[in-house]
N, C-alpha and C positions, 0 to 999 in steps of 0.2 A: 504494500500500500504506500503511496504518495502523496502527497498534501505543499500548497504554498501555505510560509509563512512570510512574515514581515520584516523579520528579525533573524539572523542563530548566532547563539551564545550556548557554551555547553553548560549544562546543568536542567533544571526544570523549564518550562514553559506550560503560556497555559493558552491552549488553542479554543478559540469561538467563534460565533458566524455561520458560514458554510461548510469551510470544513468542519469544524467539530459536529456539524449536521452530517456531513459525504462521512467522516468516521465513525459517527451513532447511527447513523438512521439507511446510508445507503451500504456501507460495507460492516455494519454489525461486530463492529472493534471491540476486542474486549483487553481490558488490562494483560499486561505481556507482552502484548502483540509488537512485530516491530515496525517500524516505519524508515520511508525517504523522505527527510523534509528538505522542499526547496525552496530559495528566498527571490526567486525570479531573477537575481540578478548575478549568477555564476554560481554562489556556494551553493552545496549540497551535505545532507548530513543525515547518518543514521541515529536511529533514535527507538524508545519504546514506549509503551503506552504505561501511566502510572495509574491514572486512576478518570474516566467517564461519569461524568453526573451531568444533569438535565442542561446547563447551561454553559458548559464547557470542559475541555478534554484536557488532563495535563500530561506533557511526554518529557521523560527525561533526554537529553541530547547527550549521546555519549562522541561521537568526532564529527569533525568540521571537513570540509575538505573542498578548494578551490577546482570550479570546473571551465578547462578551455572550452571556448566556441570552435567548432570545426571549418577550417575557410574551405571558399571563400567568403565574403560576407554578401549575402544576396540581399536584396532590396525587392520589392515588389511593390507596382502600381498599378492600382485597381481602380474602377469604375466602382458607385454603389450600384447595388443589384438588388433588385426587388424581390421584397419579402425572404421569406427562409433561405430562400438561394445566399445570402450575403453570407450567412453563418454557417454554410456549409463550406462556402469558398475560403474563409478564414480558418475555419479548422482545420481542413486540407492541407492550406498552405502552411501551417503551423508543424502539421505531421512529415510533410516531405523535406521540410527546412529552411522557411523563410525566418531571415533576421529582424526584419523590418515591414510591415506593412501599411502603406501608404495611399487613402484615398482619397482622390481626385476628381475633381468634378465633371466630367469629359459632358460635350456638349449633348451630347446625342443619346446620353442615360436616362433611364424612365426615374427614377427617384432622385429626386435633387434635396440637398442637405444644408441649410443656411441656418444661422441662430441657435437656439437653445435644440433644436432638434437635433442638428450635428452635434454638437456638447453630447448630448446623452446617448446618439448614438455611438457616437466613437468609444464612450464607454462602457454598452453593451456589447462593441466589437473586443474590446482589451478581456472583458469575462470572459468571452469566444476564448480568445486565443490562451488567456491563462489554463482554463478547465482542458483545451487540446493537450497544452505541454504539458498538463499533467500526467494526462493520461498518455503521452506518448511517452514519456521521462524523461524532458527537455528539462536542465538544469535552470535555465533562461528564457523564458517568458517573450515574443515576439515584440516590440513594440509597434500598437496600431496607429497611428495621425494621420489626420482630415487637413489636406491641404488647400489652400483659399483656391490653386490653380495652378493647371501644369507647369506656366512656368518658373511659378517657384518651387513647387516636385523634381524638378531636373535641373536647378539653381544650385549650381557648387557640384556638381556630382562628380565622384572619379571611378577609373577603372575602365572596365567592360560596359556600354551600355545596347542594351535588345530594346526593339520593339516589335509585339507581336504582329503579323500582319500575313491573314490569311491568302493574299497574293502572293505572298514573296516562298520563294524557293526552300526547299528545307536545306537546312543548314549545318551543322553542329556549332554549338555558343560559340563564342570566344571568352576566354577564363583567364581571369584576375584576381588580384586580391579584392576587388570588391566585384558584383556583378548586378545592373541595375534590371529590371524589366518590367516595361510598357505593357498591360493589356487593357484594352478599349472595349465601349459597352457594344454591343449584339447590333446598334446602327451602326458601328463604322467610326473611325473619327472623322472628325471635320476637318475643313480645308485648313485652316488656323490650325491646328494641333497636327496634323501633317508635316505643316512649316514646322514646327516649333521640335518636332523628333526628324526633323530630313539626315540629322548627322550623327543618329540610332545607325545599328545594322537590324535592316529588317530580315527576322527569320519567319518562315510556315512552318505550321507543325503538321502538314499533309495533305492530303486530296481535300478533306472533310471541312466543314467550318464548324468549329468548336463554340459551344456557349459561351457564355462572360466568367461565369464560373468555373469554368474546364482548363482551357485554354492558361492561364496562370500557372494552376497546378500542374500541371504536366511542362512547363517550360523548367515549374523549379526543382520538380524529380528529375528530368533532365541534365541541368546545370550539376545536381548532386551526385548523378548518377557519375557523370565525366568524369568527379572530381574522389568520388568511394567518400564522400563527407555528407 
């Protein structure tokens, strides 16, 4: 069993919220038991369970231990996608091994994201992505951001940069220490975002045209596959 916390310090902790829910109520922990606890942000640590009461779980942490990210450091840029499809594309890409994911307002996407709605959905996407790297055993946690526009999304970028594009020829990536990738909503992008990725390498990922959701994931099992990370 795995769990984020906040914190790890070795000795006692006292775990509440959801996981002390995911550890009472959905995996039925009982004292003894032992756990991974991760802090989202590299460390990782095993630990056991001391004692479960209605309101919180406490684990003792017996070692700490720093965990590398495996490169390259992949990026991902996404369209929002309507309804459930969004939290399926973020899990995904959490599982296959993005570092970063980033969404973008692309013109031609059916959900647009302004104000307090972005605010909270970008932080229904960070849940997404945390609850994946749990359950995949990602030490690190994805980060999600809602960027006002592509082109501050591809402002400063280094490395490798893709963009998907069901015209263009398949390819195999090019690999960097960082690797960026573009994919666009189910319209197409527009003439303006076009221009703004011309000095992308456009790769296809086949005969087929892939949803908004697909199409991402499979560039970044791709990228990983290249690279055995």
């Amino acid at each position: 069993m795995r769990i984020f916390v906040s914190a790890l310090a070795v000795g006692e902790l006292r775990v509440t919220g959801d996981e002390h829910h995911y550890l009472g109520r959905v995996r039925r922990a009982r004292p003894g038991d032992t756990l991974e606890l991760l802090d989202g942000a590299g460390k990782r640590a095993r630990a056991s369970i001391v004692q479960i009461g209605d309101a919180e779980t406490i684990v003792r942490i017996e070692t700490i231990e720093d965990v590398e990210d495996l490169p390259p450091r992949v990026r991902v840029l996404v369209p929002p996608i309507k309804g459930d499809r969004m939290d399926t594309c973020i899990e995904k890409l959490v599982e296959v091994g993005a570092d970063e994911i980033v969404v973008w307002p692309a013109a031609r996407a059916v959900v647009k994201l302004d104000g307090a709605r972005r605010t909270s959905r970008t932080a229904h996407l960070e849940a997404i992505a945390q609850a994946a790297a749990r359950q995949c055993g990602r030490a690190r946690a994805p980060r999600v951001v809602a960027s006002d526009s592509l082109a501050s999304a591809i402002a400063g970028l280094a490395g490798a940069r893709v963009v998907l594009d069901p015209g263009a020829e398949r390819a195999a990536f090019p690999l960097a220490a960082e690797v960026t990738v573009v994919s666009g909503p189910e319209g197409g992008f527009a003439a303006n975002e076009r221009e703004a990725l011309a000095d992308f390498t456009a790769i296809g990922l086949g005969p087929r045209v892939l949803r908004a959701e697909t199409a991402p994931v499979i560039a970044v099992a791709l990228v990983r596959a290249a690279t055995q990370s």
